[in-house]
SELOFI-170102 format. One record per atom (N, C-alpha, C): x, y, z; residue in three letters. Coordinates in steps of 0.001 Angstrom, whole numbers, plus 524288, in hexadecimal, padded with zeros to 5 digits. Each point is the difference from the previous one (the first is absolute). Layout:
N
XYZALA
...
# end
This chain:
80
632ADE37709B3D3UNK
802C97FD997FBABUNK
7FD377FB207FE05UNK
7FDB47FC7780483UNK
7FD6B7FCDB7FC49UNK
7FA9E800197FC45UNK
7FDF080661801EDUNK
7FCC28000B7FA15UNK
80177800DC7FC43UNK
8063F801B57FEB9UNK
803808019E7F9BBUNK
8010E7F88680003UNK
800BE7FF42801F3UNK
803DB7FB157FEDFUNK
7F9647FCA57FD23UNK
7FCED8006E80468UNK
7F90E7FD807FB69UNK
7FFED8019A7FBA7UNK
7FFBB804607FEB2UNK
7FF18802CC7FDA4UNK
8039A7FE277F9E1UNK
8059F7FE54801A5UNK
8036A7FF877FAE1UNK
7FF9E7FA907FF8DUNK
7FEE67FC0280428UNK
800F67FBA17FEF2UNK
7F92A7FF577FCBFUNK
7FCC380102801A2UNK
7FB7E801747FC55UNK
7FFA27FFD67F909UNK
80519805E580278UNK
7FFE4800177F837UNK
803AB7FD0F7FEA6UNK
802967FD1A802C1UNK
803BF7FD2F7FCA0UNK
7FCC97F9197FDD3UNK
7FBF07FFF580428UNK
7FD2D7FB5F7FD89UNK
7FB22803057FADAUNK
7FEF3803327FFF0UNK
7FC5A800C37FD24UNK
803AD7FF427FB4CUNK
8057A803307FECBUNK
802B77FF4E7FCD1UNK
800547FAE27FDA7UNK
8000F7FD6B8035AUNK
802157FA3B80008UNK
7FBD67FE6F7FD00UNK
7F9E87FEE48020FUNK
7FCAB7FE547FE96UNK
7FE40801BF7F8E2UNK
801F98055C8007DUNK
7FC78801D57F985UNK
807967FB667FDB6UNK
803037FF5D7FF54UNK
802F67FEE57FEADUNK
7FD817F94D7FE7AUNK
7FFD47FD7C80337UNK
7FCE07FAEB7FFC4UNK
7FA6C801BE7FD9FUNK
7FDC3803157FDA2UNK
7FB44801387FDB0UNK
802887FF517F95AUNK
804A5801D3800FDUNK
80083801867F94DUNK
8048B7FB447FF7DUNK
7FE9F7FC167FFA8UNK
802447F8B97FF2CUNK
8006D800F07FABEUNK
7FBA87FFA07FD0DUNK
801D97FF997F9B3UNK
7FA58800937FDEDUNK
7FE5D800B07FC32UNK
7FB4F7FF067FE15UNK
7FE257FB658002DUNK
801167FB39800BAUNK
7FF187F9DF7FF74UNK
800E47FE3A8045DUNK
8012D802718039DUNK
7FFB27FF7C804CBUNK
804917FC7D80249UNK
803687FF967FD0EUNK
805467FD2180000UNK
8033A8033D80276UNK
8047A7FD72802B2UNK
8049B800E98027CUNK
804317FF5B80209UNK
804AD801057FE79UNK
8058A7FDC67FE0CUNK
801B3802888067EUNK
803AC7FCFC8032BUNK
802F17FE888038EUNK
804EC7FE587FE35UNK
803F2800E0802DDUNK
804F57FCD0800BDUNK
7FE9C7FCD98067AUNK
8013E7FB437FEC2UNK
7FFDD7FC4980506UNK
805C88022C803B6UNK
7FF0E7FC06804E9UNK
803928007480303UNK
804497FD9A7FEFAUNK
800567FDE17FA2CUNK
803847FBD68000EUNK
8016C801997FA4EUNK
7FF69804FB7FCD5UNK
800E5802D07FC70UNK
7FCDB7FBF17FAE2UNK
7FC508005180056UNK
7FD957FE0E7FAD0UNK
7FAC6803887FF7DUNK
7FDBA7FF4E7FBA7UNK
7FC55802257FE37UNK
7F9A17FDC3802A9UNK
7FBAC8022780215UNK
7FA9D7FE5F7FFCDUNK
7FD208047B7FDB0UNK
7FD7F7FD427FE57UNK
7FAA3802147FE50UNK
7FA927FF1E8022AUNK
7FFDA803228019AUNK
7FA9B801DF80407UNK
7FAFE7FF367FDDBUNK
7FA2A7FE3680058UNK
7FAFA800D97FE2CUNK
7FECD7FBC27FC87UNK
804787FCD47FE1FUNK
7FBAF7FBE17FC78UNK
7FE2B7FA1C800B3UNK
7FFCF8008A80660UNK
7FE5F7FD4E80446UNK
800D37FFDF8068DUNK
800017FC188024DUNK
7FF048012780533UNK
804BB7FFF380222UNK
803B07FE277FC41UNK
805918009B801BCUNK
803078019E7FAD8UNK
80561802E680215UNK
802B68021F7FA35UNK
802807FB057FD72UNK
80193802F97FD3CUNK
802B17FC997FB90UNK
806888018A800B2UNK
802677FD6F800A5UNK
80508801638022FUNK
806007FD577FB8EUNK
800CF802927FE5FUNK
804C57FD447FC6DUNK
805988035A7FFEBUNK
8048A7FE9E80060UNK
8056B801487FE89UNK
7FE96804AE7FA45UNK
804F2802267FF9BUNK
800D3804CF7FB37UNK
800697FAD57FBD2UNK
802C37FC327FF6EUNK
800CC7FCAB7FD2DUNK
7FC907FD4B7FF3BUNK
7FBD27FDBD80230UNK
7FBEE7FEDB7FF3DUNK
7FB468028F7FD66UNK
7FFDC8041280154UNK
7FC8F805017FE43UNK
801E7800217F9A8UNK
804CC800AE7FFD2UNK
801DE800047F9A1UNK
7FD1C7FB517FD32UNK
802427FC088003DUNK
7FFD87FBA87FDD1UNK
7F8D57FFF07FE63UNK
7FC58801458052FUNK
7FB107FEFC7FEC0UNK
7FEC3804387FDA0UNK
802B4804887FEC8UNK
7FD90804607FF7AUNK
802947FEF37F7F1UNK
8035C7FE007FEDDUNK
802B37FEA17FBDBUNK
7FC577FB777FBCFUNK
7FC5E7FE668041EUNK
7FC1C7FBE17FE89UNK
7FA6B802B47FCCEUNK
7FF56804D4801CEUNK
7F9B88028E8010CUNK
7FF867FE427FA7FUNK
80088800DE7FC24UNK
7FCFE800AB7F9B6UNK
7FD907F7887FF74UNK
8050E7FC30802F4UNK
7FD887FA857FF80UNK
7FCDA7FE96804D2UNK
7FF458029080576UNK
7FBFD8020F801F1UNK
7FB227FF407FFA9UNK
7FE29804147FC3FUNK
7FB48804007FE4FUNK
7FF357FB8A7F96FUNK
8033D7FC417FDAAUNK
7FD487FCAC7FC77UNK
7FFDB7FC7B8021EUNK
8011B7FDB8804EEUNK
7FDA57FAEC803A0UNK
7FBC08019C8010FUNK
7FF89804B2802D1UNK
7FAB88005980341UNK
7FB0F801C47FAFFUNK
8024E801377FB34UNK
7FB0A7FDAC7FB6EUNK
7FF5D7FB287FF9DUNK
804177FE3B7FE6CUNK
800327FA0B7FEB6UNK
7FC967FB57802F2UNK
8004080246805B1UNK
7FDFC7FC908045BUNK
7FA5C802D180207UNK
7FE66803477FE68UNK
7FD39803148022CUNK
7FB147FF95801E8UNK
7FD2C7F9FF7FD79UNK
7FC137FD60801ABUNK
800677FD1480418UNK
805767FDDC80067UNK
8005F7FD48805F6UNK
80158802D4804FBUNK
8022A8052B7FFD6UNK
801A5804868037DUNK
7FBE88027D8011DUNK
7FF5F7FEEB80759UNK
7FC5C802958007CUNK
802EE80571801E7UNK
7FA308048A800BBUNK
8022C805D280082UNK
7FC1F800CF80625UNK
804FE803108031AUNK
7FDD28010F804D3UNK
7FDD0805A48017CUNK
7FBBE7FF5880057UNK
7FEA58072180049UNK
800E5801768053AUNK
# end
């Protein structure tokens, strides 16, 4: 029995693994925390973690956003 039991716990990580392969095209990735809020995965060394209400509010912002980061765009640096 414990070569069926290798055998499934096997495919259940390979499963696992192609699953964590297909994150997003941008390599981003949305979580619920332990504490029910939102992170976002990949656009540094740690997520970005905010409330549903929070997420709104900044997400309600994007269009004055995207004319700051013209506006300022010589003093903003960009991290590759």
């Amino acid at each position: 029995m414990a070569d069926e039991e290798m055998r499934m716990e096997l495919e259940r990580l390979r499963s696992e693994n192609a699953a964590l392969k297909h994150v997003s095209a941008k390599g981003l990735a949305l979580k619920v925390s332990e504490k029910g809020a939102l992170s976002v995965y990949g656009l540094g060394r740690f997520p970005v973690t905010l409330y549903k209400e929070q997420w709104v509010k900044l997400l309600a912002m994007a269009e004055e956003i995207k004319v700051f980061l013209k506006a300022n765009d010589s003093q903003l640096k960009a991290k590759l």
